[in-house]
SEKESE-729191 format. One record per atom (N, C-alpha, C): atom name; residue number from 1; x, y, z. Coordinates in pm, 1 decimal. Atoms other than C-alpha are relative to their C-alpha. Example, Ala and Ser with C-alpha at 12.3 -4.5 7.8 and 13.67 -1.06 7.14 Angstrom:
N, 1, 89.0, -119.0, 0.0 .
CA, 1, 1230.0, -450.0, 780.0 .
C, 1, 90.0, 120.0, 0.0 .
N, 2, -82.0, -119.0, -6.0 .
CA, 2, 1367.0, -106.0, 714.0 .
C, 2, -77.0, 109.0, 73.0 .
***
This chain:
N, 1, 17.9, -73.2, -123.9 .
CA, 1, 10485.1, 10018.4, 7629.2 .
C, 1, -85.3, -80.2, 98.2 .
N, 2, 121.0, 87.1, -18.1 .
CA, 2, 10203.6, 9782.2, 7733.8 .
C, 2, 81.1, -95.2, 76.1 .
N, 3, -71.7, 118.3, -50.1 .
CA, 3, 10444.9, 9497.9, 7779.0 .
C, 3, 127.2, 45.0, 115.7 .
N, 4, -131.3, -43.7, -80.7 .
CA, 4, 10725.0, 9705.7, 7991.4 .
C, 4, -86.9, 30.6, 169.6 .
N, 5, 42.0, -13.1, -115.2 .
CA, 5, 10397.1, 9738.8, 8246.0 .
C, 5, -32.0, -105.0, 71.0 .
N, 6, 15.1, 139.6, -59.0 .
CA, 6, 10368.0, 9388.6, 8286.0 .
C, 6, 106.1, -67.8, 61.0 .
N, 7, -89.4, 57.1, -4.7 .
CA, 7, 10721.4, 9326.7, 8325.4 .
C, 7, 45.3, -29.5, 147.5 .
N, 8, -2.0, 17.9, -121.1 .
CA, 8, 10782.4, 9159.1, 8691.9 .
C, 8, 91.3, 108.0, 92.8 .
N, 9, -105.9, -101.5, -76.0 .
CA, 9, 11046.4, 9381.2, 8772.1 .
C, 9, -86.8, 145.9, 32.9 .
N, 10, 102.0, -154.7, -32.0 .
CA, 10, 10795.7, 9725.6, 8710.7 .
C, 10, -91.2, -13.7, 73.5 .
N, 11, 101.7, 12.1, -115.6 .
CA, 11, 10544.7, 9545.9, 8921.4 .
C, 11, 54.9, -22.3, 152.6 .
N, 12, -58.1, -44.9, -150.9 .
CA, 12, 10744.1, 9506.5, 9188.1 .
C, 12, 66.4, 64.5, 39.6 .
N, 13, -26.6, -167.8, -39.7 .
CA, 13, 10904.4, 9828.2, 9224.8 .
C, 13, -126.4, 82.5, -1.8 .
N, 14, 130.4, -87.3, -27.3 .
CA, 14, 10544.5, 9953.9, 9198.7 .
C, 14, -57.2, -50.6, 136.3 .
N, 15, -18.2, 80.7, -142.3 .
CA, 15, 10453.0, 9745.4, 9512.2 .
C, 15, 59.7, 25.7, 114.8 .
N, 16, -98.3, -35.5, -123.7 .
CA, 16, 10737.6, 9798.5, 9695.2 .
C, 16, -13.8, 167.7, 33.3 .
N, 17, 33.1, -154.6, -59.3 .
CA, 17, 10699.6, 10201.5, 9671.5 .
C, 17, -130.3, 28.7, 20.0 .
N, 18, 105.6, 8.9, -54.8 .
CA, 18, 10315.9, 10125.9, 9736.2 .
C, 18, -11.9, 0.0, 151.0 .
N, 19, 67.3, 61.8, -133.8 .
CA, 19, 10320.5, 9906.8, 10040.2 .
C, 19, 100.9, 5.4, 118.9 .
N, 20, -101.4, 14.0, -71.8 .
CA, 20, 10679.6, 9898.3, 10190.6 .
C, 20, 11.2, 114.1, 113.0 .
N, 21, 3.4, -139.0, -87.4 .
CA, 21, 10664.9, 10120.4, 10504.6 .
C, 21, -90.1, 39.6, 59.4 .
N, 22, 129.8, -96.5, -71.5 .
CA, 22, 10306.1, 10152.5, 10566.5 .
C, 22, -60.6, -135.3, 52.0 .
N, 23, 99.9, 95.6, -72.9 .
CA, 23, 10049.3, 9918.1, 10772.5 .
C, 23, -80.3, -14.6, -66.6 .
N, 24, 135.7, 20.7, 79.1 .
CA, 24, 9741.8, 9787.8, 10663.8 .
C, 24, -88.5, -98.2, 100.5 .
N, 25, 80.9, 103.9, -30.7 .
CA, 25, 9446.9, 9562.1, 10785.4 .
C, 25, -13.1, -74.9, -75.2 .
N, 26, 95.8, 84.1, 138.8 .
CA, 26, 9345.9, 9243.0, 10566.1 .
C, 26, -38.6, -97.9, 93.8 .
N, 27, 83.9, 76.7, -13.2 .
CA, 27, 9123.6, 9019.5, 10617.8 .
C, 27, -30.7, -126.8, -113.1 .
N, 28, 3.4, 113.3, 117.2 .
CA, 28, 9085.9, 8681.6, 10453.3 .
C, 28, 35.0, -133.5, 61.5 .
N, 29, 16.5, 112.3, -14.1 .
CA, 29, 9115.2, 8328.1, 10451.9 .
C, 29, 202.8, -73.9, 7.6 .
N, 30, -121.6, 59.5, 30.9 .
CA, 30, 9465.1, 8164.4, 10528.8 .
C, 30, 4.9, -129.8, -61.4 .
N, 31, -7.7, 126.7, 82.6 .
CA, 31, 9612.0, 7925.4, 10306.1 .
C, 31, 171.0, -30.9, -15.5 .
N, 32, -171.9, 31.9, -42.7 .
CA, 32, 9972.4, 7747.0, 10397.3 .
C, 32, 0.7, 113.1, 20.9 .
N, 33, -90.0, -160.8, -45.8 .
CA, 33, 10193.9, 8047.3, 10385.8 .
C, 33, -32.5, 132.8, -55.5 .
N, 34, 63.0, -96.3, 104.8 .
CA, 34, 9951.4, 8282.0, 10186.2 .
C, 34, -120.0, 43.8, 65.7 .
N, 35, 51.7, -25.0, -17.7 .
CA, 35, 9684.2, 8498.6, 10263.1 .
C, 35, -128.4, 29.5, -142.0 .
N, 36, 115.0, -86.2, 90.0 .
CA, 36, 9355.4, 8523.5, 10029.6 .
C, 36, -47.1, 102.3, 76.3 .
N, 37, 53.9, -147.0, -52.6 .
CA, 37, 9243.6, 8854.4, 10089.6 .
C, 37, -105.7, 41.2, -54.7 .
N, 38, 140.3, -25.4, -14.3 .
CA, 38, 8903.7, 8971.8, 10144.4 .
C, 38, 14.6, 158.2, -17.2 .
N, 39, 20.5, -128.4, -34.3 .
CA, 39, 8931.7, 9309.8, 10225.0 .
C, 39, 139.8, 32.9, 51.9 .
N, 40, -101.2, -88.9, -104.6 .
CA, 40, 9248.9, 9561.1, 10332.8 .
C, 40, -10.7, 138.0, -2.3 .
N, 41, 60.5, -203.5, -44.2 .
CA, 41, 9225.6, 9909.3, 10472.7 .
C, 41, 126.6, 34.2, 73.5 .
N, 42, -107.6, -78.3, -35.3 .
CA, 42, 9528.9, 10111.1, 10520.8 .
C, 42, 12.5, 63.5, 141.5 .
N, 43, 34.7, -33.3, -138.2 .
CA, 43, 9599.8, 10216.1, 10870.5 .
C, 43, 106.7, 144.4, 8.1 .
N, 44, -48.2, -126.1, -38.4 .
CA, 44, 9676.8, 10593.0, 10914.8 .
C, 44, 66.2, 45.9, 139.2 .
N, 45, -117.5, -14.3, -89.8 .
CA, 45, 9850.8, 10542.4, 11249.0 .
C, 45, -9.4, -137.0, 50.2 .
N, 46, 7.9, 102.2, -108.8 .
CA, 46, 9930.1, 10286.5, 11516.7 .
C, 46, 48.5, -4.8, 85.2 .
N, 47, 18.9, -5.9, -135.7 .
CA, 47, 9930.5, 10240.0, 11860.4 .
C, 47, 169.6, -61.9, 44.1 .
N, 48, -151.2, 94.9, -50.2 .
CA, 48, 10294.2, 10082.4, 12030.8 .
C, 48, -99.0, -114.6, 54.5 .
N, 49, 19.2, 126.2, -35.6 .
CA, 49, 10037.9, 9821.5, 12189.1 .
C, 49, -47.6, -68.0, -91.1 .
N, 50, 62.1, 85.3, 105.4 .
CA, 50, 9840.6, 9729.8, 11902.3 .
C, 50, 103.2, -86.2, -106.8 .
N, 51, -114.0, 66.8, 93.7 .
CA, 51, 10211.2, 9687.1, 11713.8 .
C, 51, 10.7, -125.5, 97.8 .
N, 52, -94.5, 106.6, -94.4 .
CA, 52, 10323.6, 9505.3, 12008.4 .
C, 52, -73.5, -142.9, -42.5 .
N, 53, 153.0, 177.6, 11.6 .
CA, 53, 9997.3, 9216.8, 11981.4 .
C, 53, 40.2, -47.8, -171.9 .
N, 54, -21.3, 18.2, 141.1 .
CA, 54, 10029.5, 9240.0, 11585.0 .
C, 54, 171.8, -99.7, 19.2 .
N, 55, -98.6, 88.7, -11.1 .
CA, 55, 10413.5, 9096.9, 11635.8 .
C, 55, -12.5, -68.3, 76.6 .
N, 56, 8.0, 78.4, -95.5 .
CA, 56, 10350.3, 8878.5, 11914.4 .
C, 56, -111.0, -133.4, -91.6 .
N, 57, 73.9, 53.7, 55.6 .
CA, 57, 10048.7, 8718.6, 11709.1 .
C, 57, 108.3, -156.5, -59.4 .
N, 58, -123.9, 56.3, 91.6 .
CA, 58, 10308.4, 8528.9, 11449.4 .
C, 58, 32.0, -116.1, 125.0 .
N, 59, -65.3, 76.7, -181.7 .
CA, 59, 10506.2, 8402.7, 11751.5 .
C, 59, -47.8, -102.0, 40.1 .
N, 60, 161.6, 67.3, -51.7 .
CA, 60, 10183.9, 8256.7, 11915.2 .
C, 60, -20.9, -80.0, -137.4 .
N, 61, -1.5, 69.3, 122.4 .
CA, 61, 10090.4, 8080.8, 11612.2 .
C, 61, 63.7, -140.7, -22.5 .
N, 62, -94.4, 148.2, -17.0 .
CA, 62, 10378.9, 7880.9, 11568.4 .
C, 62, 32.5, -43.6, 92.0 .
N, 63, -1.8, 105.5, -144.4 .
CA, 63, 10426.0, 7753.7, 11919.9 .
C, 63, -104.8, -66.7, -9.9 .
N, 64, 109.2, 138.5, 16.9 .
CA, 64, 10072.4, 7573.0, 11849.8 .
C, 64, 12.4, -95.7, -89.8 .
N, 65, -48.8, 63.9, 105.8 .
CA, 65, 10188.0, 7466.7, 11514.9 .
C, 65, 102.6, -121.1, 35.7 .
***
């Protein structure tokens, strides 16, 4: 039973019906294409401008890159 909770597949269907759908804050250190994470805090709503900046961010990014 132990080993069927480790199994990659049950962790990421646990994940995906965790995180898929909802926002979050994190905070942390980038690394290449990975985030170490410091801290994240779930975000109980959001704004249309704050989405808007959040996708625009990305974007921005790689045009300096």
């Amino acid at each position: 039973m132990a080993a069927d909770a480790l199994d990659p597949g049950v962790v990421l269907d646990k994940l995906k019906h965790e995180l898929v759908g909802r926002y979050y804050t994190v905070t942390g250190h980038k690394l290449d294409r990975y985030i170490l994470v410091e801290s994240i805090t779930p975000r109980t709503s959001l704004d249309r401008e704050l989405l808007d900046q959040m996708l625009a961010e990305p974007l921005a990014q790689q045009e300096v890159e």
